[in-house]
FIFI-732277 format. One record per residue (C-alpha): residue number from 1; residue in three letters; x negated, y negated, z negated. Coordinates in steps of 0.5 Angstrom, whole numbers, plus 500, padded with zeros to 3 digits. Layout:
BEGIN
+-----+--------+-----+-----+-----+
| num | residu |   x |   y |   z |
+-----+--------+-----+-----+-----+
| NUM |    ALA |   X |   Y |   Z |
...
+-----+--------+-----+-----+-----+
end
This chain:
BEGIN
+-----+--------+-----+-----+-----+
| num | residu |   x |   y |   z |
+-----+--------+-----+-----+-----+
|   1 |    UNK | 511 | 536 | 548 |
|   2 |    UNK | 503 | 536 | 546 |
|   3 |    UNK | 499 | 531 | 549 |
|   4 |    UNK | 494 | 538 | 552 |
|   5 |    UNK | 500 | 541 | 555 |
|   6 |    UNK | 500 | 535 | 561 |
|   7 |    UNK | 493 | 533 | 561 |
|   8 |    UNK | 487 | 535 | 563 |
|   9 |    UNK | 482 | 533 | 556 |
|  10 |    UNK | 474 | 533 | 556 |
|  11 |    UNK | 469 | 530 | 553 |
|  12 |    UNK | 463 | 528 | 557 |
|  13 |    UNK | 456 | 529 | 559 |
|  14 |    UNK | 450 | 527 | 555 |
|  15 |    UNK | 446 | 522 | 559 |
|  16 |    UNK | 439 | 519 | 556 |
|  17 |    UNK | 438 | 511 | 556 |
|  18 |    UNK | 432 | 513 | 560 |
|  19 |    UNK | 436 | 515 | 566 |
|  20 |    UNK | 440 | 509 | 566 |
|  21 |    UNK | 438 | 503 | 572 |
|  22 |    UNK | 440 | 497 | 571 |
|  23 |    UNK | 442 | 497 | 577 |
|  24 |    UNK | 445 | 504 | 578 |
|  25 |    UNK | 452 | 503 | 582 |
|  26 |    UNK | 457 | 506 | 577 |
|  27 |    UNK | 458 | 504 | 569 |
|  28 |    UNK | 457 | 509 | 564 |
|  29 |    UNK | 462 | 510 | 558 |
|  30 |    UNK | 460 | 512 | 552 |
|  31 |    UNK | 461 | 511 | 544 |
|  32 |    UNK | 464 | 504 | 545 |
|  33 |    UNK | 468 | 499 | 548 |
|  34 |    UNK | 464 | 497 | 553 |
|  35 |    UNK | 460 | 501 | 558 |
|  36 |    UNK | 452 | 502 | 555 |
|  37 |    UNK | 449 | 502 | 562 |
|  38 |    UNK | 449 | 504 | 569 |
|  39 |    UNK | 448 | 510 | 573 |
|  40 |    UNK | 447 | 512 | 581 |
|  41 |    UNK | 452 | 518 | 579 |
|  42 |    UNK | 458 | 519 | 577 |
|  43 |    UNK | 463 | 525 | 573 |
|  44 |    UNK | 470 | 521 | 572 |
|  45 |    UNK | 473 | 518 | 577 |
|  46 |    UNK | 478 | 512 | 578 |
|  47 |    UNK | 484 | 511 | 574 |
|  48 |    UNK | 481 | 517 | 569 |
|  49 |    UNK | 483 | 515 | 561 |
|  50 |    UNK | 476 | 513 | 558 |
|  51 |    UNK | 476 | 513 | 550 |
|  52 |    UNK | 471 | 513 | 545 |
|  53 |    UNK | 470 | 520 | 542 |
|  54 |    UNK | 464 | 518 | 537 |
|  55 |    UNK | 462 | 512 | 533 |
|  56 |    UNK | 465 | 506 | 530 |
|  57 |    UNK | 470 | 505 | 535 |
|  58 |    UNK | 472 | 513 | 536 |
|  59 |    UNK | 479 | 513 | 538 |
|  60 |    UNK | 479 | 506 | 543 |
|  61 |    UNK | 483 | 507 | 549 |
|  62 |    UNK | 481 | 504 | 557 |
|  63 |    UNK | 483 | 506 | 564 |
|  64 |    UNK | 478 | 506 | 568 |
|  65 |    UNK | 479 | 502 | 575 |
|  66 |    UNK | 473 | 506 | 579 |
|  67 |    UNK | 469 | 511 | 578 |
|  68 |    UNK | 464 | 511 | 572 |
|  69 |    UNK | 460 | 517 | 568 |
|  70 |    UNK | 462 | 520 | 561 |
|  71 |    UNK | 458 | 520 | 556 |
|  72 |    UNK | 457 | 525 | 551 |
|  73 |    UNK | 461 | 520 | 546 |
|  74 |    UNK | 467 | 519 | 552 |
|  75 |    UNK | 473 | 523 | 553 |
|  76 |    UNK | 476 | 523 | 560 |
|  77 |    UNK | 484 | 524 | 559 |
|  78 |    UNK | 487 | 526 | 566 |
|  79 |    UNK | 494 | 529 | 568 |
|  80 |    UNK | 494 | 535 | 571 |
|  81 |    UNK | 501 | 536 | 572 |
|  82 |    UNK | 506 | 531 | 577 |
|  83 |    UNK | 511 | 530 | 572 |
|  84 |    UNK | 507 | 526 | 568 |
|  85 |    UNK | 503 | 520 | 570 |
|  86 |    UNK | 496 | 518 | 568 |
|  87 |    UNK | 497 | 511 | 568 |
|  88 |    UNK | 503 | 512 | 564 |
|  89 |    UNK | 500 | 516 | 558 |
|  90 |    UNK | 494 | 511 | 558 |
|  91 |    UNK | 499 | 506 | 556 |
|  92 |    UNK | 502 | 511 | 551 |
|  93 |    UNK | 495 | 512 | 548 |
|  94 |    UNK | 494 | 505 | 547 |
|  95 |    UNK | 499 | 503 | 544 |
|  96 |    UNK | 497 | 509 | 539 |
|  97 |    UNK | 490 | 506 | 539 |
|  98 |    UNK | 490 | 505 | 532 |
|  99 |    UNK | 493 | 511 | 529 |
| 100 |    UNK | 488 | 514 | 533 |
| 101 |    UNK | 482 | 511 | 530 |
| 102 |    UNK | 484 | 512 | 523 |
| 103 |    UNK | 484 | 519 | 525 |
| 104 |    UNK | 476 | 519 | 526 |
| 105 |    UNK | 472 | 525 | 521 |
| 106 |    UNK | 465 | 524 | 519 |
| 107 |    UNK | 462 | 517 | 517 |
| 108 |    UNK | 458 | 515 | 511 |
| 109 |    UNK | 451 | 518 | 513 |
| 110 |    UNK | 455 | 522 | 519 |
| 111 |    UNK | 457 | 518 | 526 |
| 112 |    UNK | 464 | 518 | 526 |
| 113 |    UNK | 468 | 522 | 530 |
| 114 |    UNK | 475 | 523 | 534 |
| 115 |    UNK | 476 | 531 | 534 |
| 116 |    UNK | 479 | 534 | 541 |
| 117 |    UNK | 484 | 538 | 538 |
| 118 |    UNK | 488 | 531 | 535 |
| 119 |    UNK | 489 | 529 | 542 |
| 120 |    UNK | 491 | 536 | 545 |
| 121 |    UNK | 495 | 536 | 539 |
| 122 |    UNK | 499 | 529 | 539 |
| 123 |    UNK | 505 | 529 | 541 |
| 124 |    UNK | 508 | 526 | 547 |
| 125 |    UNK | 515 | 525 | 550 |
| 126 |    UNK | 514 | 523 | 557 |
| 127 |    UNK | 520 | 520 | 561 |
| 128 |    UNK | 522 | 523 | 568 |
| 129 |    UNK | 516 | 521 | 573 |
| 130 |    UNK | 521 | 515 | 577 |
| 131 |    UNK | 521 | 511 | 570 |
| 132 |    UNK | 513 | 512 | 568 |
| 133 |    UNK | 512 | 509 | 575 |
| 134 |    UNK | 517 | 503 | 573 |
| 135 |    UNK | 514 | 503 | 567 |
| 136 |    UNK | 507 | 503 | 569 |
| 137 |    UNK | 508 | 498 | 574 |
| 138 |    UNK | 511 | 493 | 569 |
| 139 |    UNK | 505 | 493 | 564 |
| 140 |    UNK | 501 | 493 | 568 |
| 141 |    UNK | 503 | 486 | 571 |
| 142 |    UNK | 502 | 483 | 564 |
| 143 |    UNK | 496 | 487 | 563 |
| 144 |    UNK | 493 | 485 | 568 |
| 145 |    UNK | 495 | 477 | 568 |
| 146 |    UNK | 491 | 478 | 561 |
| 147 |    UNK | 485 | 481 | 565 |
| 148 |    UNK | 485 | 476 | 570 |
| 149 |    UNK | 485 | 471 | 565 |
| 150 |    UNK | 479 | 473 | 561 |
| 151 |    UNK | 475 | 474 | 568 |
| 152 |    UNK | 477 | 466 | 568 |
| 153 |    UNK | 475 | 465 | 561 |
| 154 |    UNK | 469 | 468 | 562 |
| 155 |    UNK | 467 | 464 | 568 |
| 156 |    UNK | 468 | 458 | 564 |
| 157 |    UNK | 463 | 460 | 558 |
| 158 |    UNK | 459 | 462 | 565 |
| 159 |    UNK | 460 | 455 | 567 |
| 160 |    UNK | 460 | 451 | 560 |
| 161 |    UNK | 453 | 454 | 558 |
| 162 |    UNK | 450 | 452 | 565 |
| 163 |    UNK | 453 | 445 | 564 |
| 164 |    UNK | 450 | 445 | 556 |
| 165 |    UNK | 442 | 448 | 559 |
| 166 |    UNK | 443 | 442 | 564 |
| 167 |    UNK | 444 | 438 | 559 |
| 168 |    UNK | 440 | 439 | 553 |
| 169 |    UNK | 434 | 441 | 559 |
| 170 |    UNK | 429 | 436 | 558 |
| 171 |    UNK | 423 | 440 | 563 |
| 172 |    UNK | 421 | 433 | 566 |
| 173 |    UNK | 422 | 429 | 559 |
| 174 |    UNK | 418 | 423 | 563 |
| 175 |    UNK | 424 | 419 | 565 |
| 176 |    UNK | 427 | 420 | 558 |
| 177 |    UNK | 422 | 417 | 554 |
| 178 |    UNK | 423 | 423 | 550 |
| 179 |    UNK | 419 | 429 | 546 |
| 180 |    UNK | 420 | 435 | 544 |
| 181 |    UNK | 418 | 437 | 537 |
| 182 |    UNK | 418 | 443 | 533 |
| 183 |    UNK | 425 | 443 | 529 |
| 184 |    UNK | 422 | 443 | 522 |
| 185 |    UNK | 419 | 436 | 523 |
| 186 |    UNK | 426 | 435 | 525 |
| 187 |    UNK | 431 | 438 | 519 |
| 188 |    UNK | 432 | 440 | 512 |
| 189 |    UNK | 432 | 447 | 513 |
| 190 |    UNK | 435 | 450 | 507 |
| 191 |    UNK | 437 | 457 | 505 |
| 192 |    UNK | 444 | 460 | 501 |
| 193 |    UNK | 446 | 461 | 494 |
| 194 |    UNK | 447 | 470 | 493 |
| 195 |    UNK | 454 | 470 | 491 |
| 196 |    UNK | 458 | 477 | 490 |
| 197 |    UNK | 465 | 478 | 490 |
| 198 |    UNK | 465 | 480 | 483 |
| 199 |    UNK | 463 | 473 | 482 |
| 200 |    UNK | 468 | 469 | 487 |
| 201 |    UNK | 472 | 465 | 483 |
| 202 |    UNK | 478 | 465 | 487 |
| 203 |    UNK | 479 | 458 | 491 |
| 204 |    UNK | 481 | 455 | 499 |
| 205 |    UNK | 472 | 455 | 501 |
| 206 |    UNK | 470 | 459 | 505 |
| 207 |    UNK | 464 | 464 | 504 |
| 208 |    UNK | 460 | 465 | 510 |
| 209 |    UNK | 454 | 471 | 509 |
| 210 |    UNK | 451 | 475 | 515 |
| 211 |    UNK | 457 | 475 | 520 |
| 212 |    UNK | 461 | 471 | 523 |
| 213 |    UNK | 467 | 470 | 519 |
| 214 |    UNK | 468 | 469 | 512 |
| 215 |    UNK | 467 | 474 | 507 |
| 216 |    UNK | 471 | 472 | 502 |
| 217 |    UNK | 473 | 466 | 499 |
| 218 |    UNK | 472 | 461 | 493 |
| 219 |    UNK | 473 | 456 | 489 |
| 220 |    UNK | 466 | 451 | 490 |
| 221 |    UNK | 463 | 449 | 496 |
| 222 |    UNK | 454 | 449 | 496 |
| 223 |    UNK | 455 | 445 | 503 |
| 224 |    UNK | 459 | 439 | 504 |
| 225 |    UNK | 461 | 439 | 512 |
| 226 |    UNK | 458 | 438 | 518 |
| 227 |    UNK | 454 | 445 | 517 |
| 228 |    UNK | 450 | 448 | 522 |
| 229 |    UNK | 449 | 455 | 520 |
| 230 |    UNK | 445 | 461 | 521 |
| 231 |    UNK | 446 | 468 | 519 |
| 232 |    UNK | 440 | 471 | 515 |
| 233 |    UNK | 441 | 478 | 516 |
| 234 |    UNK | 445 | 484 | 518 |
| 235 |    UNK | 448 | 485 | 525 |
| 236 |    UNK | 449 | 478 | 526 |
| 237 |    UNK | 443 | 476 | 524 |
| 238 |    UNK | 440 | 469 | 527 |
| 239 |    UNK | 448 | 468 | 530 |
| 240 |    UNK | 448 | 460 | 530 |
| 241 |    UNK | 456 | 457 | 528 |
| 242 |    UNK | 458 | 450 | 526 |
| 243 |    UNK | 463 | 448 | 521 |
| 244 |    UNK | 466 | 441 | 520 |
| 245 |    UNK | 470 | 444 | 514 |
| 246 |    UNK | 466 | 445 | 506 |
| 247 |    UNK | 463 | 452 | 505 |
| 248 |    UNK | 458 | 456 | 501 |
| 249 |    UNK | 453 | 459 | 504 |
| 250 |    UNK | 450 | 465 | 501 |
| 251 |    UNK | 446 | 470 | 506 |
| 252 |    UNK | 444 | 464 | 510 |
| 253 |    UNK | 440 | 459 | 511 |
| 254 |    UNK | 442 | 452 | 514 |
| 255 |    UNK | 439 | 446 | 518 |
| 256 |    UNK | 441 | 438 | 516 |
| 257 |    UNK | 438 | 434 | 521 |
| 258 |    UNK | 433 | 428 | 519 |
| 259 |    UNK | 436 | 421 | 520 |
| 260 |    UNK | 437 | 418 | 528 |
| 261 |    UNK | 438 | 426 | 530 |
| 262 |    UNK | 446 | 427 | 531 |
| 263 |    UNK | 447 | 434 | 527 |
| 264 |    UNK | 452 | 437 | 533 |
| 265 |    UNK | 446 | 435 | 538 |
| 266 |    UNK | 442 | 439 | 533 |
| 267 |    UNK | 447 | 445 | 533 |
| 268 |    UNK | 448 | 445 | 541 |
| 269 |    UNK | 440 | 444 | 542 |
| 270 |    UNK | 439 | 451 | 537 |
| 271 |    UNK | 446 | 455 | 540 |
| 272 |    UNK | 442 | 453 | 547 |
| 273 |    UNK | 437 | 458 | 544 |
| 274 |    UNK | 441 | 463 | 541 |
| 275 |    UNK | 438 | 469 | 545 |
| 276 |    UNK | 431 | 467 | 543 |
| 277 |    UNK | 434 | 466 | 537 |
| 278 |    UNK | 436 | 473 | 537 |
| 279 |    UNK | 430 | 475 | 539 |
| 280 |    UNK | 427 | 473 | 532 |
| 281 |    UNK | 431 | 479 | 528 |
| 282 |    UNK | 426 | 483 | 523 |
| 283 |    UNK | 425 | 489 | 520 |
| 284 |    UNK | 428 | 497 | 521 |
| 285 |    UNK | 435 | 498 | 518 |
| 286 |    UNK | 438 | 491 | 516 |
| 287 |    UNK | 434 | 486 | 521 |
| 288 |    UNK | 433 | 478 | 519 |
| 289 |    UNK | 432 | 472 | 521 |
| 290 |    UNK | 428 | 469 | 518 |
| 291 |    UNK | 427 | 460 | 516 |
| 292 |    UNK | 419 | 459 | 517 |
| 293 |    UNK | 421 | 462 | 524 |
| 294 |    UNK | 427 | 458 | 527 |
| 295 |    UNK | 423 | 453 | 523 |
| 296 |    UNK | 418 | 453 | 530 |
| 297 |    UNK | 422 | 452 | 535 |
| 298 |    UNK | 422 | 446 | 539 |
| 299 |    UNK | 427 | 441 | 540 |
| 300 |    UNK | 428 | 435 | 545 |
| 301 |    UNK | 429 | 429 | 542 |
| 302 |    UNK | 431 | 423 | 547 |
| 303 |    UNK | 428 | 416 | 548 |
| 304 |    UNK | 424 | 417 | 540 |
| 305 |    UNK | 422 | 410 | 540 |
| 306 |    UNK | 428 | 407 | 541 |
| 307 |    UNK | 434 | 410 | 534 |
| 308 |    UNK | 440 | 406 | 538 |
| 309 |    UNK | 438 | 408 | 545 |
| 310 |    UNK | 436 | 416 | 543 |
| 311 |    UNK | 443 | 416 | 538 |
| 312 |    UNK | 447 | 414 | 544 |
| 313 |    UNK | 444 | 419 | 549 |
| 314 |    UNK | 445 | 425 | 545 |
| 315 |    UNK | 452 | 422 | 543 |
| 316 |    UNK | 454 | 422 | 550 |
| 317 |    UNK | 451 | 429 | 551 |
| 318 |    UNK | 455 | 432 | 545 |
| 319 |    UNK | 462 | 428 | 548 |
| 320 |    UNK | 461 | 433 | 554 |
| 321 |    UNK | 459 | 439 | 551 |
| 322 |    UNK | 466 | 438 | 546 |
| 323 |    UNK | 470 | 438 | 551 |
| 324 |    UNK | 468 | 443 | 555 |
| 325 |    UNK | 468 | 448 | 549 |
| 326 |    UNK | 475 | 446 | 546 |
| 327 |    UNK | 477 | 448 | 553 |
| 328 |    UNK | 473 | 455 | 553 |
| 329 |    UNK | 474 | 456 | 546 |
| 330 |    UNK | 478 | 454 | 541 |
| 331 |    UNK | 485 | 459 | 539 |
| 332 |    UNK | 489 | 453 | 540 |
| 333 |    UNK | 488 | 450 | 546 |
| 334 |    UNK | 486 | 453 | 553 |
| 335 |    UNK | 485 | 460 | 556 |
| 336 |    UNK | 483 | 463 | 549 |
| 337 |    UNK | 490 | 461 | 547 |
| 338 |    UNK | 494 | 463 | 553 |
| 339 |    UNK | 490 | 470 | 553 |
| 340 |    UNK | 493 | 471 | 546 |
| 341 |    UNK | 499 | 470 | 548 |
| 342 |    UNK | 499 | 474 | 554 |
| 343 |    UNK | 496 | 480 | 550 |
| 344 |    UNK | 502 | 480 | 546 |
| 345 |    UNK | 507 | 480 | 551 |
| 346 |    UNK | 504 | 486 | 554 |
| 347 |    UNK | 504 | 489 | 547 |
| 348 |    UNK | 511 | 486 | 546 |
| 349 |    UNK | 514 | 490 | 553 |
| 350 |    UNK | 509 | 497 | 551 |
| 351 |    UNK | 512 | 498 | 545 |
| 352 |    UNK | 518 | 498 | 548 |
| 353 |    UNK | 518 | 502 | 554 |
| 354 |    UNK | 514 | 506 | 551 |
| 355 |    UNK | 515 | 512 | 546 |
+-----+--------+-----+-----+-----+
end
């Protein structure tokens, strides 16, 4: 049978951004996967199938636990018959997700999009309604050990940033002897070297541009290790990483502290200003960051008139600051880990259970 057949399909109702409180009571679903604001009024209601009609994320598949508003990019899928189980037909959109996101139209210069008519006519064969609500239940127990688990990964990150503020806010400086001076008295500032692919020799370094992963790899390194890096444009401009390994850097500058400042404690001081950072971005189209701005803002520098004494406070802060991070952020270790894990167990049972 066809996915229209059993289920009620609608695209939502366009709501400006002037309309959206921050406080509105009810989340706003729209073109991506995250809700895009809040509203005092809804037209969905709990346990509706959201998925995203419009933009780069057209075909991403959700179920909402409460009521929200659907926007002009959402799709809200209901069962209309109680042979079919909504819950049921949420995990078999999933598990077809990505068959669904390769179906946008559009793109280039038009907003990519999923047309109503491939999910009326996507083909579905629903088992009898005792097992949809067997099935259901089981892969909702997994998925919801995964959502249990990013809830506590988010209230460690919550609580590492609290712990880094803490540490790295130096408000009343006077009982640490300290200052604070702009980083470009601190540092060496240095931009990238343009390399495109067609330059790329083929190597183990990793090439780092303007987003958070490597952009290809290459046979030379322009940057040896313990690099703070900061890309330079695009729509992670001004992201701030650290990379313990040899990189070249291409759209992107670096900063390398001067003698008597530890360079994680650099890194931690500017990842502490991520969001002015961000703030930071220029230009319509493609925005930058720029060096001469970053190169301003100002860092807190412990006990400055006494090199041992300074280096062994900011050797103290970076040892608290690494544990916490490896705890809330690494792939091998910690929560991250087993949310991944998790999540492929989920994955692993649905596509089992489900046709």
């Amino acid at each position: 049978m066809k996915l229209g057949d059993v289920a009620d399909i609608r695209i939502g109702t366009q709501l400006n951004k002037t309309s959206m409180v921050m406080t509105g009571e009810y989340p706003v679903m729209n073109g991506g996967v995250k809700p895009s604001g809040r509203h005092n009024q809804f037209n969905a209601e709990p346990d509706s199938i959201a998925m995203s009609q419009g933009g780069a994320s057209a075909g991403h598949v959700d179920i909402m636990p409460i009521r929200f508003w659907a926007g002009a990019h959402c799709c809200v899928v209901t069962s209309k018959t109680p042979d079919v189980l909504t819950k049921h037909l949420f995990h078999v959109l999933k598990k077809r997700q990505g068959i669904l996101m390769s179906s946008q139209t559009g793109g280039g210069h038009a907003i990519p999009g999923l047309r109503k008519a491939v999910l009326e006519n996507l083909e579905i064969s629903p088992p009898p309604i005792k097992e949809q609500v067997e099935i259901a239940r089981i892969l909702d127990t997994f998925a919801e050990l995964a959502t249990e688990l990013e809830k506590e990964a988010t209230l460690r990150r919550k609580q590492y940033n609290h712990y880094r503020d803490q540490l790295l806010n130096f408000d009343d400086i006077s009982p640490w002897g300290g200052v604070i001076k702009p980083l470009e008295e601190l540092a060496e500032i240095k931009r990238g070297t343009s390399i495109t692919r067609k330059d790329v020799e083929e190597g183990g370094i990793p090439v780092i541009a303007g987003g958070r992963k490597p952009a290809y790899f290459h046979n030379a390194s322009n940057r040896k290790g313990q690099t703070i890096f900061v890309a330079g444009s695009g729509a992670y401009a001004g992201y701030v990483t650290w990379w313990e390994q040899p990189i070249f850097v291409s759209d992107a500058f670096t900063v390398k502290p001067n003698a008597g400042i530890l360079p994680k404690y650099c890194f931690y001081c500017l990842q502490a200003k991520q969001q002015m950072i961000h703030k930071m971005k220029k230009g319509v189209g493609v925005p930058h960051v720029y060096p001469r701005d970053v190169a301003q803002l100002p860092i807190h520098i412990p006990h400055p008139n006494d090199t041992e004494k300074s280096l062994s406070e900011q050797t103290r802060i970076v040892s608290i600051l690494d544990k916490f991070h490896t705890l809330t952020n690494s792939l091998e270790v910690g929560l991250p880990r087993e949310i991944e894990l998790r999540q492929k167990q989920y994955e692993y049972y649905r596509d089992k259970l489900v046709d």
